[in-house]
PyMOL commands that place a pseudoatom at each C-alpha (Angstrom):
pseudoatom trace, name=CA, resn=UNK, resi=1, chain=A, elem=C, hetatm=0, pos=[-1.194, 50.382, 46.913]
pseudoatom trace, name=CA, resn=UNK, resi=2, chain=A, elem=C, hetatm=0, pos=[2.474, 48.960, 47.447]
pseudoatom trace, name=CA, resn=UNK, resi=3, chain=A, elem=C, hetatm=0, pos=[2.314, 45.342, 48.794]
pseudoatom trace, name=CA, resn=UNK, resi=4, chain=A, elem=C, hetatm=0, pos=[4.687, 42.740, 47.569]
pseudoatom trace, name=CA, resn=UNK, resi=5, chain=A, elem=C, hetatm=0, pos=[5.068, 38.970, 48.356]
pseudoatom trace, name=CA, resn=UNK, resi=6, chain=A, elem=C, hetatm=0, pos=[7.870, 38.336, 50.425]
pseudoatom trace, name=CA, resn=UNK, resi=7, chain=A, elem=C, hetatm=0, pos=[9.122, 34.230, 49.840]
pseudoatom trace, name=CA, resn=UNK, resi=8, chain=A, elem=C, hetatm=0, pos=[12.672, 35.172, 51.328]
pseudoatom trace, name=CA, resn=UNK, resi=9, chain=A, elem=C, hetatm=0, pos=[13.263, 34.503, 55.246]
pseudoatom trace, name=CA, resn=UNK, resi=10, chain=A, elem=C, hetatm=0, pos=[16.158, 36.390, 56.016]
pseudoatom trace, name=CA, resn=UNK, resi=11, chain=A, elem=C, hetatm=0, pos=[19.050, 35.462, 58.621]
pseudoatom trace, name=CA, resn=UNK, resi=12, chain=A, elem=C, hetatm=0, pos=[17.934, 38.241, 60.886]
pseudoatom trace, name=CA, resn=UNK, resi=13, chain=A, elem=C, hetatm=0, pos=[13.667, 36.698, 61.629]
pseudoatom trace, name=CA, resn=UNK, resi=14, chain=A, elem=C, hetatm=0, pos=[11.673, 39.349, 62.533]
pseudoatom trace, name=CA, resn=UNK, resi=15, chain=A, elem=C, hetatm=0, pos=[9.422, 39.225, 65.856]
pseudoatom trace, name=CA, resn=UNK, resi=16, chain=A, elem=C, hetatm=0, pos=[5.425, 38.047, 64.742]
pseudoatom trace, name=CA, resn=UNK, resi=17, chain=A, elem=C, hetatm=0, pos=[2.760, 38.906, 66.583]
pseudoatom trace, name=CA, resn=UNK, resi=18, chain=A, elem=C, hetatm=0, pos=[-0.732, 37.198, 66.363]
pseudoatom trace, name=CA, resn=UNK, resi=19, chain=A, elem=C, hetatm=0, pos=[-3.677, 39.010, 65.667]
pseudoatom trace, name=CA, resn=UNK, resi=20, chain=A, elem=C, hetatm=0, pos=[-5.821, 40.030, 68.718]
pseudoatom trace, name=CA, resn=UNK, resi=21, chain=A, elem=C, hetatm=0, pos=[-8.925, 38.603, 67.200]
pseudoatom trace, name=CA, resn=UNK, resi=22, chain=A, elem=C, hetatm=0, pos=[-6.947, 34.946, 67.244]
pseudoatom trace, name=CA, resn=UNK, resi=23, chain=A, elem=C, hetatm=0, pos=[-7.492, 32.528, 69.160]
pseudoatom trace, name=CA, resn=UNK, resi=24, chain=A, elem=C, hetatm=0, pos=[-5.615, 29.253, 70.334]
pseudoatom trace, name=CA, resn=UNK, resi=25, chain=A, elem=C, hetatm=0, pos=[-8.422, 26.972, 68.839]
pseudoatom trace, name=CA, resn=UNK, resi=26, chain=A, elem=C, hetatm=0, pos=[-6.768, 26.717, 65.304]
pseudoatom trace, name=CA, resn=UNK, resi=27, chain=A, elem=C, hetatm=0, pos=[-8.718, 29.603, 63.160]
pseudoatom trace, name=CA, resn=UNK, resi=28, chain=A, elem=C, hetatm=0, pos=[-8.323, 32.054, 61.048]
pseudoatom trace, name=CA, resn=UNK, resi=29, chain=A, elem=C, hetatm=0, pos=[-4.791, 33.509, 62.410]
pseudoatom trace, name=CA, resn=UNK, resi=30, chain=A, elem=C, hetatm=0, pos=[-3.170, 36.478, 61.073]
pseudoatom trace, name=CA, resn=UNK, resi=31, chain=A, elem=C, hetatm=0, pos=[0.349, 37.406, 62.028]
pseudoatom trace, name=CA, resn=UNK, resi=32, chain=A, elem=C, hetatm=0, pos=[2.280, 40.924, 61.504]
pseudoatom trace, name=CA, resn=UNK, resi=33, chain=A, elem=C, hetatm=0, pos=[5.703, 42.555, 62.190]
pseudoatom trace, name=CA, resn=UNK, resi=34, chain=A, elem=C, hetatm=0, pos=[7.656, 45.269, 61.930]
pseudoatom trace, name=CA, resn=UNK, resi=35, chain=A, elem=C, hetatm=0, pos=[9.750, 45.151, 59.028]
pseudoatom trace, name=CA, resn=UNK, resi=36, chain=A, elem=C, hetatm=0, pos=[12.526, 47.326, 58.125]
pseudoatom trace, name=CA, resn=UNK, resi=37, chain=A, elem=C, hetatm=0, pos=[10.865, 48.150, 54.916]
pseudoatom trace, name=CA, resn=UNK, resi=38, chain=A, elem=C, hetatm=0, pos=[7.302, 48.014, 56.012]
pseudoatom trace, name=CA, resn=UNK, resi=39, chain=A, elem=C, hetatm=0, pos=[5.196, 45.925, 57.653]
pseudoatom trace, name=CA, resn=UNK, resi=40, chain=A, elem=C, hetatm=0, pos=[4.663, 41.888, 57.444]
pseudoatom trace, name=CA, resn=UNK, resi=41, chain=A, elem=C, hetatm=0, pos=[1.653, 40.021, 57.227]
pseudoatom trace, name=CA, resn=UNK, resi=42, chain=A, elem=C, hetatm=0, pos=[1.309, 36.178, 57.379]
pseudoatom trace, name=CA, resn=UNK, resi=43, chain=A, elem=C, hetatm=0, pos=[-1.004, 33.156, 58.174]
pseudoatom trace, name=CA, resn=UNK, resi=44, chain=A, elem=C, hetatm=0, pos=[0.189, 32.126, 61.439]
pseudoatom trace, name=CA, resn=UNK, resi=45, chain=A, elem=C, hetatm=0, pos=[-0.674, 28.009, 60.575]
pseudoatom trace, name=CA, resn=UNK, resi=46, chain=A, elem=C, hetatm=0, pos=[2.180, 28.819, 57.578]
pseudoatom trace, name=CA, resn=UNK, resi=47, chain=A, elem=C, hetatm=0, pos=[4.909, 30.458, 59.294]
pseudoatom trace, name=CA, resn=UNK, resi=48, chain=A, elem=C, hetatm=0, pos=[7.743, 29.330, 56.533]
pseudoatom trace, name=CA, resn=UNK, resi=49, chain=A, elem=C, hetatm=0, pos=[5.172, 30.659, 53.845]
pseudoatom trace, name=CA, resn=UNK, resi=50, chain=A, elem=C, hetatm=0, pos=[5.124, 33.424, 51.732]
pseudoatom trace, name=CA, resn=UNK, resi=51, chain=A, elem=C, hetatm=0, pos=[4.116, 36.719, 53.436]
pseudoatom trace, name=CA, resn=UNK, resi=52, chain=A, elem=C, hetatm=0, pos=[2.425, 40.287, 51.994]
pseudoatom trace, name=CA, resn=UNK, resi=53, chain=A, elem=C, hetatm=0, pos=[5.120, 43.354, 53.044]
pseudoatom trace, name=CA, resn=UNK, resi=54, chain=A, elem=C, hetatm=0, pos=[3.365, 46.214, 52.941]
pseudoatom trace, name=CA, resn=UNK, resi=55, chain=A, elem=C, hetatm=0, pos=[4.506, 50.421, 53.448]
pseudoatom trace, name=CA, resn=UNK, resi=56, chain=A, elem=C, hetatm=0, pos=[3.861, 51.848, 56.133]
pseudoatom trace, name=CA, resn=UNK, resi=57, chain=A, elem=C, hetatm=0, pos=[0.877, 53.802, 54.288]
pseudoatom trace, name=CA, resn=UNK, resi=58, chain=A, elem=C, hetatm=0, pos=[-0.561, 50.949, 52.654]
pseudoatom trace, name=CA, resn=UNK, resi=59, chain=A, elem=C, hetatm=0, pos=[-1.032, 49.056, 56.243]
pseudoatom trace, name=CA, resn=UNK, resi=60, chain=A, elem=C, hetatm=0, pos=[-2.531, 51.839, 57.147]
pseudoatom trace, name=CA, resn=UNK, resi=61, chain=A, elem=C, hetatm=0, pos=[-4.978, 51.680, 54.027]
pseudoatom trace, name=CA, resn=UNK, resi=62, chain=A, elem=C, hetatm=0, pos=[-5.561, 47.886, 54.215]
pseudoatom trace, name=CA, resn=UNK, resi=63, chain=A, elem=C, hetatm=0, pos=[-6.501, 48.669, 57.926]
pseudoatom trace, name=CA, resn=UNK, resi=64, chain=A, elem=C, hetatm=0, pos=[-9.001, 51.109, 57.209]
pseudoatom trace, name=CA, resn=UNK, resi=65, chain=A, elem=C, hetatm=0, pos=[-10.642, 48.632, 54.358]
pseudoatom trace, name=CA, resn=UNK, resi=66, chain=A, elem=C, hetatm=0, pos=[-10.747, 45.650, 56.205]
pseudoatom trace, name=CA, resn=UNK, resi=67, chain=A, elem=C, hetatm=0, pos=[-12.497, 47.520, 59.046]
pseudoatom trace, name=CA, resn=UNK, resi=68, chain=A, elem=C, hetatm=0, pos=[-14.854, 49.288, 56.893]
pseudoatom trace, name=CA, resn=UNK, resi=69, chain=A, elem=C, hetatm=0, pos=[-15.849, 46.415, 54.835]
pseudoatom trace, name=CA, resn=UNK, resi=70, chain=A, elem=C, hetatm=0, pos=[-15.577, 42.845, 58.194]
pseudoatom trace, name=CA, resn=UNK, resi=71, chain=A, elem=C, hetatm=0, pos=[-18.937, 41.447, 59.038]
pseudoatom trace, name=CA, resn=UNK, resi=72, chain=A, elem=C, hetatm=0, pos=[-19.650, 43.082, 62.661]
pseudoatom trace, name=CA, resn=UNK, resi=73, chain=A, elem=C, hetatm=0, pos=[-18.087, 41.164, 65.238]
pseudoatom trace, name=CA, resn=UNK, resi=74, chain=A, elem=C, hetatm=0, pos=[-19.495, 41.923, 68.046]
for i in range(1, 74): cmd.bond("trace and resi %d" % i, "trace and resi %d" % (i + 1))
show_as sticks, trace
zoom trace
């Protein structure tokens, strides 16, 4: 799987966008965005923090896992 640690914010910021699981109460928040390498994911409460990049086909991957494998939350 390619996923790297990005530490570097860049003069052009990509957009974030919050997870649609979050909530404005102050959990668990996930942020991605379109990178042009990949895609960006981050913990929203550490925007200036480092952040995972992954391809294209390893979002996809880390996707699939993360639905196959999260507690039911329904």
């Amino acid at each position: 799987m390619d996923v790297a640690i990005n530490t570097n914010n860049t003069a052009s910021e990509p957009t974030w966008f919050k997870s649609s699981y979050s909530n404005d109460s102050g959990g668990n928040c996930v942020e991605i965005a379109d990178l042009s390498d990949g895609i960006g994911v981050r913990d929203s409460k550490t925007p200036s923090g480092p952040a995972l990049r992954f391809t294209p086909n390893a979002f996809a991957h880390f996707l699939t896992t993360t639905k196959q494998t999260a507690p039911d939350q329904h």
